[in-house]
Structures are given as structure tokens and as C-alpha cells.
N, C-alpha and C positions, 0 to 999 in steps of 0.2 A: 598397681599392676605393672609389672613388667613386661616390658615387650624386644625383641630384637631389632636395630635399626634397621635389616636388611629384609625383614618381612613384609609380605603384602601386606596394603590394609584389608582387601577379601580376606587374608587370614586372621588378621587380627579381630576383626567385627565378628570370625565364625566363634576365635578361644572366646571374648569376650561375652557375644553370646550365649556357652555352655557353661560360663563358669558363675555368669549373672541368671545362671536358669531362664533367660526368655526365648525358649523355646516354644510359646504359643506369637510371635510376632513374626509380621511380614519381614523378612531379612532385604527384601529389595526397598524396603519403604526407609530403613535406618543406613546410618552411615559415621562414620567418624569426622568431626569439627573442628580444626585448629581453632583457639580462642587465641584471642589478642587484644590490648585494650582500645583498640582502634579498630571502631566495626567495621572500617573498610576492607583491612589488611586480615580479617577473617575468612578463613575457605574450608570448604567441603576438601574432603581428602578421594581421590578417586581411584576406587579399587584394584586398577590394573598395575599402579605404583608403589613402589617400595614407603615405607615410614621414615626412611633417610631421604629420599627425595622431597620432603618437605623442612630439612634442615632441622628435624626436632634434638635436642638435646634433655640430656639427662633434667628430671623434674618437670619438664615443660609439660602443662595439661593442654588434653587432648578430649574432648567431649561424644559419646557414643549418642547420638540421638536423632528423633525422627527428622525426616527431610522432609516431609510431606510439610504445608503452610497453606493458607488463607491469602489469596492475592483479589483485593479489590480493583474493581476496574469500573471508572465513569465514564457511560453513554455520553456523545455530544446531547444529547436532549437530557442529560440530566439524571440517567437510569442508573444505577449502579449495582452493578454484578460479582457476584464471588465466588471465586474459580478455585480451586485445590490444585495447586502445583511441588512441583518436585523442584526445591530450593537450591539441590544442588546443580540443576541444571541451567546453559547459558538463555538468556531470556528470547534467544528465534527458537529455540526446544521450548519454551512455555508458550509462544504463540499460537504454534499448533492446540493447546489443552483449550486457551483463554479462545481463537476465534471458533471451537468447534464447538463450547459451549454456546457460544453467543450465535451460531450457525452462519459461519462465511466460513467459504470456501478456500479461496485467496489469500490464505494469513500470511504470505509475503508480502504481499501489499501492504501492513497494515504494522502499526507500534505505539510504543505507549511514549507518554509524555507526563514530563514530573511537573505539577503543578506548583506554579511560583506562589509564596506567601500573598501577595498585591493581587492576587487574581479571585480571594475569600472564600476559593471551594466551586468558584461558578465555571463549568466549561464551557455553555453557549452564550453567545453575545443577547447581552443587554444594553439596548441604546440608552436608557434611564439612566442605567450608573455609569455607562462609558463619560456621558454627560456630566457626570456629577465626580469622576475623576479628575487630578491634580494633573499638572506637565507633565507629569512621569508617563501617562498615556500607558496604552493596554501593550503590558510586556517589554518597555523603556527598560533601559538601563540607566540607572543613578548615576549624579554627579561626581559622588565619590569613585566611581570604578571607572573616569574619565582619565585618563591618564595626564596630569600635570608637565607641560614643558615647556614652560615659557607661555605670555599674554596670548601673542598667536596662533602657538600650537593648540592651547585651551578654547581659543575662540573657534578656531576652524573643526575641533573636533563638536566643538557644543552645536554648531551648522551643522552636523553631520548627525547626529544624535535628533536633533529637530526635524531633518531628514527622516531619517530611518521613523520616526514615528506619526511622520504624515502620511509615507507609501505601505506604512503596517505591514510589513516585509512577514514569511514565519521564519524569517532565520532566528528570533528571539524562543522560539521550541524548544523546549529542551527534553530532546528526544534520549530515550533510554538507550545504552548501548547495547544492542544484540551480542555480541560478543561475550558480555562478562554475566556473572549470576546475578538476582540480587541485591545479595549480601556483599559484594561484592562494589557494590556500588551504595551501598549506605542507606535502602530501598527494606525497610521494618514493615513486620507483619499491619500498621497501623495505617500504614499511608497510602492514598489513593492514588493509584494512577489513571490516564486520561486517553482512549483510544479514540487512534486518528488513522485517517488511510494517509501512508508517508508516500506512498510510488501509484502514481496514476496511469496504472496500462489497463488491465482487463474491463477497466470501469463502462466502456461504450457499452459492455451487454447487461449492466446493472438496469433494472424495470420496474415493473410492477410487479414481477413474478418474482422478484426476489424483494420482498420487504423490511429484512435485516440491513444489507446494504444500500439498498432505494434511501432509507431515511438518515444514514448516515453520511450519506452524499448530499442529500438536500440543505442538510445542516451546514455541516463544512462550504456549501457552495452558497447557502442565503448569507456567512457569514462572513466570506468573503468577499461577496455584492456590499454588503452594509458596512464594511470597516473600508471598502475603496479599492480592495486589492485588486477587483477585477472591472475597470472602467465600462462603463457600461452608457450609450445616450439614453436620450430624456424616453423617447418610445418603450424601449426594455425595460429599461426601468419601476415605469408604469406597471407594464404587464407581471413583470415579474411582483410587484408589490402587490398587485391583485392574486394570483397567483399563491402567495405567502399569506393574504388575508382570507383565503381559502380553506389553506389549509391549518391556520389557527384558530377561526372562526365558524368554521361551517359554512352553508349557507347562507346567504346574505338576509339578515331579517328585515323582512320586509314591514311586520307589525311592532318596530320601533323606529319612529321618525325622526328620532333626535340621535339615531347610530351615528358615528363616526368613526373613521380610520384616520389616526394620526400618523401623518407623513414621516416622522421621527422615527418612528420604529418597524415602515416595511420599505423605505426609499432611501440611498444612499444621500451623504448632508447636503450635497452640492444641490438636490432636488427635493428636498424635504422642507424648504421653511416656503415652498411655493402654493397657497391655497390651487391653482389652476392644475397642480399634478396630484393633487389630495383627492380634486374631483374627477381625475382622469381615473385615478385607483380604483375610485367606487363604480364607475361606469362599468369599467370592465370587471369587476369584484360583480357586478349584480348577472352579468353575461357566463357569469360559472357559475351558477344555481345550478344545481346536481350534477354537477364535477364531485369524483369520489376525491378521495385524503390521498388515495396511493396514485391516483391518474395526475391531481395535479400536483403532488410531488415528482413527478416521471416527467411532467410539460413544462416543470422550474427546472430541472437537472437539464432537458434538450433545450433551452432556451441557452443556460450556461455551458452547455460543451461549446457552443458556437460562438463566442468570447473568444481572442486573440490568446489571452493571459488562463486560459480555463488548463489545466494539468498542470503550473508550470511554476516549480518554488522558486522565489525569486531572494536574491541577496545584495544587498546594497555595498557595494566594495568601490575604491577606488581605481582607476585605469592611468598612465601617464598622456597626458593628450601628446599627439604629434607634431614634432619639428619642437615642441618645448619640451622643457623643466619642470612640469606643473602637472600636480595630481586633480582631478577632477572626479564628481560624482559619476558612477554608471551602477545598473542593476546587471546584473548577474543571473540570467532564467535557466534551468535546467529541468527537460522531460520528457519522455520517454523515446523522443527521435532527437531531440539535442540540443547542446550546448549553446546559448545566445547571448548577444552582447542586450539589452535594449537600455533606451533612454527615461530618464527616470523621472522625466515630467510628463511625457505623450505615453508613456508605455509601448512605443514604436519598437517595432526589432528593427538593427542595425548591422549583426550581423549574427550568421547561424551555423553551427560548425556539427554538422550526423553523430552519432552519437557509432557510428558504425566507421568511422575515419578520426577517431579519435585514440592515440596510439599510446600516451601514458598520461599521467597528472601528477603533479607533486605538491602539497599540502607546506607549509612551516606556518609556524605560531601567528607569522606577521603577511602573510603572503600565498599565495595562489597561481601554481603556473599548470598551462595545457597546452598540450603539442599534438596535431592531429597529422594526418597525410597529408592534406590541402595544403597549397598556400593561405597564409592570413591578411592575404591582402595589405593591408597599410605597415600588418606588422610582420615584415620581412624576413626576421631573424626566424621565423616555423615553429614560432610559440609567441602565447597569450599570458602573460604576470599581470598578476594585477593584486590589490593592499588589500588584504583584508585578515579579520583575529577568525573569521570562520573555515579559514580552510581548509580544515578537517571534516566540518558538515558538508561542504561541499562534495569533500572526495567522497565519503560516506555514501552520499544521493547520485552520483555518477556511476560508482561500483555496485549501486543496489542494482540501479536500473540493466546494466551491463549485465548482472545476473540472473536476474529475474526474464531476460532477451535470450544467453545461453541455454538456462534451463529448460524455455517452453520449447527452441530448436530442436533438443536432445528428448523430445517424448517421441516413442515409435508408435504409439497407435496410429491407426490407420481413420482418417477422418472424411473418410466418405468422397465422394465428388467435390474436387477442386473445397476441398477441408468443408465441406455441408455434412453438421454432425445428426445429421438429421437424416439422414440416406438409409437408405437398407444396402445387404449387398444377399444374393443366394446362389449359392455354389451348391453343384455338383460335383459328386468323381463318380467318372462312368470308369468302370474296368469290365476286362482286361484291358481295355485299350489306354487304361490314366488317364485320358483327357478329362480336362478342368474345365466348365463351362460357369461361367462369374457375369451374373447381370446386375445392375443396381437399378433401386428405384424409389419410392420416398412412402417414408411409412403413413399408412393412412389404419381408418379406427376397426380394429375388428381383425387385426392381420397378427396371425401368427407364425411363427417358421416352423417348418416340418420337414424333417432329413428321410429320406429312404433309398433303396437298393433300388438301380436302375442296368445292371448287369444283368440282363434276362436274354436270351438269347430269340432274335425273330422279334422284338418285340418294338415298336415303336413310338412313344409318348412326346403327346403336344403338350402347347403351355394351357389346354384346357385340363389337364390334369395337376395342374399346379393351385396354389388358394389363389384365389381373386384378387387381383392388384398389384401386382409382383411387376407387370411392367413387359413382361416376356409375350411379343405379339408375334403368335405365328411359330414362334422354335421351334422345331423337332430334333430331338437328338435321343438316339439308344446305342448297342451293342451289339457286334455280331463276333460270336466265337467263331472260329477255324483255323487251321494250318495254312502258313506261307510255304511255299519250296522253290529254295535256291536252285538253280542247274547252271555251271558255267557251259559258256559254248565254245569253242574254240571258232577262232578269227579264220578266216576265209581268204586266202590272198591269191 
């Protein structure tokens, strides 16, 4: 078929269309495919652009076909979901399909993660096979992708590598890029991907009243207690493993005496080989006999907001210490109020820079720099470098959070009393006179709003004529028709 280089592809898909007879198909579901033999550098063509703006040449095939696909998506618990997305679109436009199926609200919060070959399909931690894993450790990078430079250079990166896989950092995620489609990213109808919440803002009002989210917080946050990332002492600890044997257990059975909870698998390792905190677990595991599933998931999640490290992706990068030459270990925290330096044995913050004074950032392949308004203290020059191959993830999780702060600034609803979305408000307009009368008051059960004409002439109406509960004690207001008359007077002198 012949086509003109200089036509839309909307026109091309309509001749194609009438000359292919499928005139019973959705025309917004189909679209035109450049192929290539490189599934990456394959794209959807999009109809507001010419056929020459994708550089086709004479012979070059071009494929008409459905965009509509099958996207697999695994629950942290293991559930797996399949959502019908539109292929040709960038994947924050499938977020919207994928979290409204799965019912969360916040699908800016929220992305997929391509799971690593070494990870066998599992996206919640298992302390068994973590155990029974090699050096490579959960999400390591191999020796081979160590870069070779000389005895030293190799030694101090393999210290670095042993690092990153004791503090279980998630900069090893590899998170899908919103941006590109896809196909586009080499993402087949076959393979699963892995949703996680990537940006921690709205999460403080995640409860029990929302059970989609409640338990994908729980997950993410039991799995971060267990692999270390979020330090926790010997007390927490406890509770939170009671807590977790809760809610995988049920009820504590009492008519089997030989139960046990192994410390391995609800206690971080540093307190798991200790009989004395195995029995502290069941003390308080027997003190939550009829605790529901969703309450103590809600009392494991409020245990971890209160955690130093709870919101906060951390990246293990280098920094240059000061007055020397010498690069040193620092982590790298970033979340929803800001940027931090901390230490990467105490998990201490050292230093924190608002996320609101923060003025650009700049990424390269080897390196990470941030300039905010503040002084940086020790470091003079009013910017922060520091080593590291991720600094592109970084910027990525700086610019989300930045957007996700713009956007919720820029919504005009009106949110009640000092933002209580929970308020009522009941307005009146009295006329002729226009005056607006605006009381608030908070909704209670049985209340509904009821608008009527209060322009009656002689007439005057209490808050006893309003529904019950409105909050309006005592008000009267009505209307009175009549003529004003001007008269000048002249001055008197």
C-alpha cells in the first residue's frame, strides 16, 4: 500500500481502514507500528504526526494493529493482576488503568519494577531462601559488572559491593521508566511486573479503611524491618514480630503446645538467633488474641512511620571527606521534606537540606550534584557532588517528589475548615439584598442539604427552620423589599 510521506498517520489508519474493510473495529483501539528488529527501537506512531516524521523510507514496513495488550502486574503478597492497557501509551498513562483497577487512588505514588532473573518470580521476602542465597545477596550486582582498575581499584569497589549489600539499600530496583512506553523499553506481553509504592507522601492517611493500600504498606514496610533497612531496637522489634505473627497466624492457638514462632522469619538477624526475644514474641503474640488482620496491619504500619528511616530511599554513594583527597562511604536518603546526608553504619542523619530550598540537581553517569539556597555548611562552594552510577535514580525520586508537592498545591477545591475535608459549609443568597450568609459545621448521620427561596418580603427565619445539626445557633436573617431616595441638600454656610 502506498502512502504519502507527508500524511497524517490519523489519515493513514482511516484509508487503511476502508480499503482493509474493517469497518466494524474500534478505530481508537488500533494504530500504526514501526517494526524494527530491535524490540526496543519499535514505536507506536502517533496520529497527530506526519509518516515523514518517523523517517520512513520507501519499502520500510509499517504494521496496522491493536494497541490494546495484557499487562501483568504482582501484588507484594504475591497476587497477580491483569490489567488491559493501551501499549501505545507512556507507562504514568497506564498507571492510571493498572492502580484503578487494583483500587488506589494515588497512582502517582506508585510504579512498577522489572524483576531481576535471581529474584525466581518471588516479590515478598522470604527469610528461608534469603538464607540459603549465595554472596550475591537479595539484588547484589555481580563481579563481573565490577569495573576492573587496577588491584586497588577492584578491592575498594568489592568493599563497596559488600557494603551496598549489608545496608540492602532499594537503589538496586529497577524501576520502569514513566516516560517511555512499554515497548519501548523491551517490556513483552509475557513478563511480569512488580508494584511498589516509589514516593511516600499521602501514605499517613492509609488505615484500615482502605485495605488495598493498608496491605501494601504492611508488606513493603515488614520487608524492610527484616532485610535491616529500617534499624529498629530490641523492644520494636518484638512487638512488631508479634504483630507480623498476627497477622500470618491468626490467633495465637492455644490447643497446641508445641507452637512456636521462629525468630528467623518475624525478627530482624541481629535479634533472631536469641531464644529470650523468640519468647518475648509469643508473650506479646498471645496479648493480640482477637486483634483483626486489618487493625494489626494498621498497628505494624504506626509502629514503622515512627522509625527515623520510614519514607526515605536511601543510596549508597560516595562523598570526598574534608581537608582530604579521599572518597568515603555516605548513604544518600531522599523524602518527601528532603534531601539528607546520613551515616551508613548508625543510620544517623548528618545533614538535611528541604526539599523546598532546593534549587537544581544534576545527574552524569559517574556523579551526583545538588545546589539548594542554604549554605552547605562544611561544603562552601553551595553545592553537594558526590560518586555515584545512580544519578539518574536519584534525580528521577527528587523530581517525582517535587511534582507530586506542585500538583497537590495547584488543586482549587475548597477543603473545609483549616483543610477538615470532613466539614460541611451551607450558604444562602438572600436577595434583593445578595447578601451571602456561609456557616460551617461538621457532618453528622441523618443530615442532608436543602436549598430554598428566602426573599419573602416581612418575613423572618431562625436556625429553627434549618435541618438539625447545621451548627447555626440562634441566626436570623431575611429580607426586606423597599425603595431608597437619594435627596442632595445644599450646604449651609
Amino acid at each position: 500500500m502506498q502512502l504519502e510521506p507527508s500524511m497524517l498517520v490519523f489519515d493513514a489508519c482511516k484509508i487503511i481502514r476502508e480499503k482493509m474493510g474493517l469497518t466494524d473495529t474500534q478505530p481508537s483501539e488500533y494504530g500504526l507500528f514501526r517494526v524494527d528488529d530491535d524490540p526496543t527501537r519499535c514505536v507506536w506512531m502517533e496520529n497527530g504526526r506526519s509518516l515523514e516524521h518517523y523517517l520512513l523510507r520507501n519499502q520500510d514496513t509499517i504494521e496496522y494493529k491493536r494497541k490494546m495488550r495484557n499487562l501483568r502486574v504482582r501484588m507484594l503478597d504475591g497476587a497477580v493482576k491483569t490489567a488491559v492497557v493501551d501499549e501505545s501509551q507512556p507507562v504514568k498513562d497506564l498507571m492510571i488503568t493498572v492502580c484503578t483497577k487494583i483500587g488506589i487512588a494515588n497512582h502517582d505514588e506508585y510504579s512498577l519494577v522489572r524483576e531481576s532473573p535471581n529474584q525466581n518470580g518471588h516479590s515478598t521476602i522470604d527469610l528461608r531462601m534469603e538464607r540459603a542465597k549465595t554472596a550475591d545477596g537479595y539484588g547484589g550486582r555481580s563481579e563481573k559488572n565490577i569495573p576492573l582498575s587496577g588491584t586497588l581499584g577492584r578491592r575498594k569497589e568489592k568493599n563497596m559491593e559488600q557494603l551496598r549489600q549489608k545496608l540492602q539499600t532499594d537503589e538496586e530496583l529497577n524501576w520502569v521508566d514513566h516516560g517511555k512506553t512499554l515497548r519501548e523499553q523491551g517490556i513483552l506481553e509475557e513478563e511480569t511486573l512488580l508494584l511498589r509504592r516509589k514516593f511516600f507522601f499521602s501514605d499517613t492517611n492509609v488505615d484500615s479503611r482502605d485495605p488495598v493500600q493498608l496491605n501494601l504498606l504492611y508488606v513493603q514496610c515488614r520487608d524492610g524491618v527484616l532485610r535491616g533497612l529500617h534499624p529498629v531496637n530490641k523492644e520494636t522489634a518484638c512487638q512488631l514480630g508479634a504483630l507480623q505473627s498476627q497477622v500470618q497466624y491468626g490467633d495465637f492457638p492455644e490447643n497446641k503446645p508445641k507452637f512456636y514462632v521462629d525468630g528467623r522469619d518475624v525478627l530482624p538477624k541481629e535479634y533472631a538467633k536469641s531464644k529470650e526475644n523468640e519468647k518475648k514474641v509469643i508473650q506479646l503474640y498471645r496479648e493480640l488474641i482477637g486483634t483483626g488482620d486489618l487493625d494489626a496491619k494498621s498497628k505494624y504500619v504506626h509502629l514503622c512511620r515512627g522509625l527515623n528511616t520510614y519514607g526515605v530511599t536511601f543510596f549508597l554513594v560516595k562523598e570526598k571527606l574534608k581537608g582530604k583527597n579521599k572518597l568515603v562511604p555516605r548513604l544518600l536518603g531522599v523524602n518527601k521534606e528532603s534531601v539528607m546526608r546520613v551515616d551508613e553504619k548508625t543510620k544517623e542523619v548528618l545533614k538535611e537540606w528541604p526539599l523546598e530550598q532546593v534549587r537544581k540537581w544534576a545527574p552524569t553517569p559517574r556523579s551526583f550534584t545538588l545546589t539548594c539556597f542554604q549554605d552547605f555548611g562544611d561544603y562552601a562552594d553551595g553545592f553537594y557532588t558526590v560518586q555515584t552510577a545512580d544519578g539518574e535514580k536519584i534525580a528521577q525520586l527528587i523530581g517525582g517528589y517535587i511534582d507530586i508537592i506542585l500538583r497537590k498545591k495547584k488543586i482549587p477545591d475548597h477543603k473545609g475548615i483549616e483543610g477538615d475535608e470532613g466539614s460541611t459549609m451551607l450558604e444562602d443568597l438572600v436577595t434583593p439584598a445578595r447578601a451571602t450568609l456561609v456557616s460551617h459545621g461538621t457532618i453528622g448521620s441523618g443530615q442532608h442539604a436543602r436549598d430554598g427561596h428566602v426573599a419573602l418580603p416581612g418575613v423572618l427565619r431562625s436556625a429553627t427552620a434549618t435541618p438539625h445539626g447545621y451548627g447555626i445557633n440562634g441566626a436570623q436573617y431575611g429580607a426586606v423589599s423597599g425603595q431608597i431616595i437619594n435627596q442632595s441638600v445644599s450646604r449651609i454656610r
